[in-house]
N, C-alpha and C positions, 0 to 999 in steps of 0.2 A: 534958526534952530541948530543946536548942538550937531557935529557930526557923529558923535558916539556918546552914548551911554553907560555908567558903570553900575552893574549888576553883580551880584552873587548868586552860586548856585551851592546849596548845601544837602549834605545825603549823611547819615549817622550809621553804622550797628553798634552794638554795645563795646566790641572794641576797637573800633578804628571810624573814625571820623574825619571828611574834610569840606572844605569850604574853597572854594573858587574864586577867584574874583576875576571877572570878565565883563572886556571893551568891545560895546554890538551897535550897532543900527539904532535907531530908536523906534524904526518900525518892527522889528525881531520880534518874533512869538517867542513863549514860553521853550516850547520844543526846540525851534532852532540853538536859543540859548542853551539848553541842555546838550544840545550834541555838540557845538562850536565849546563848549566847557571843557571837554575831553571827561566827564564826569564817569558818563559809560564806558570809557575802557577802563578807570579803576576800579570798575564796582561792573563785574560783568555778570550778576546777579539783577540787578537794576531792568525792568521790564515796563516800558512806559505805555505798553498796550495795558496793563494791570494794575500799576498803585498810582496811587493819587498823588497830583501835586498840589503846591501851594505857594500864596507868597505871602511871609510874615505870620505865617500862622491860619491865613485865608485859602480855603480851597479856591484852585482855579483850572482853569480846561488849558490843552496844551496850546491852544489856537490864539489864547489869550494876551494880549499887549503888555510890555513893563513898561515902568518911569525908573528911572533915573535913583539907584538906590536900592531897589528893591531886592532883596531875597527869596530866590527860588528856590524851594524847600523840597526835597522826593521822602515822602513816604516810605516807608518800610508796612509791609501786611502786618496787623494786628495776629499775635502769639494766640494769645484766648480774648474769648467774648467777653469785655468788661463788665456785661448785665449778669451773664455766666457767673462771673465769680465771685460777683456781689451778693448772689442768691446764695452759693454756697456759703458764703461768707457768717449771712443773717441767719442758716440754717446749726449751722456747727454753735452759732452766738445761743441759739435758743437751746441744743442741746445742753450745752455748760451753761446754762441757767443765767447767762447775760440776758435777755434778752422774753419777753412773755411770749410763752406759749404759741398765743391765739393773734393778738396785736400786731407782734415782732417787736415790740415798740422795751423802752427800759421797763422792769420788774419794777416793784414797789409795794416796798409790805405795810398796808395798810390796818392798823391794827382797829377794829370796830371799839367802835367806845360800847358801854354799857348803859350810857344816861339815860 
């Protein structure tokens, strides 16, 4: 077995971004990785009692094992509720006549024949 592992650790805001690349253990938890990163003294906003991690896109707990490669991803809190603004979204749709009434579904002017 390898003695060390190479991992990434990555953290975004809209304008300042970084990525990590960091040599651990291969027994390392997620958390260890994170603080051995020096992640948290750039980003002293970063609270890992509250946002979620991940690796690759997959949520995972801080207790959790990497391999070899993997990308430890931090969360940032959700601004607004996606479901939120979808409603408003399809609501404003129906006022400007995108959108029927009753359905939510497309408008469609159905002209009745007379036959």
């Amino acid at each position: 077995m390898a003695d060390f592992i190479t991992v990434e650790v990555a953290y975004a805001l809209p304008e300042r971004q970084s990525l990590l690349t960091v040599n651990v253990s291969p027994d390392s938890s997620v958390q260890q990785i994170i603080e051995l990163s020096g992640i948290l003294q750039q980003f002293s906003e970063i609270d890992l009692n509250s946002q979620k991690v991940g690796i690759w896109s997959r949520p995972v707990k801080l207790d959790d094992r990497v391999k070899a490669g993997d990308r430890i991803e931090i969360y940032r809190p959700l601004i607004a509720d996606p479901k939120d603004l979808r409603r408003r979204r399809a609501e404003k749709a129906k006022e400007e006549g995108r959108a029927d009434k009753v359905t939510g579904g497309r408008p469609h002017d159905v002209k009745a024949s007379s036959e």
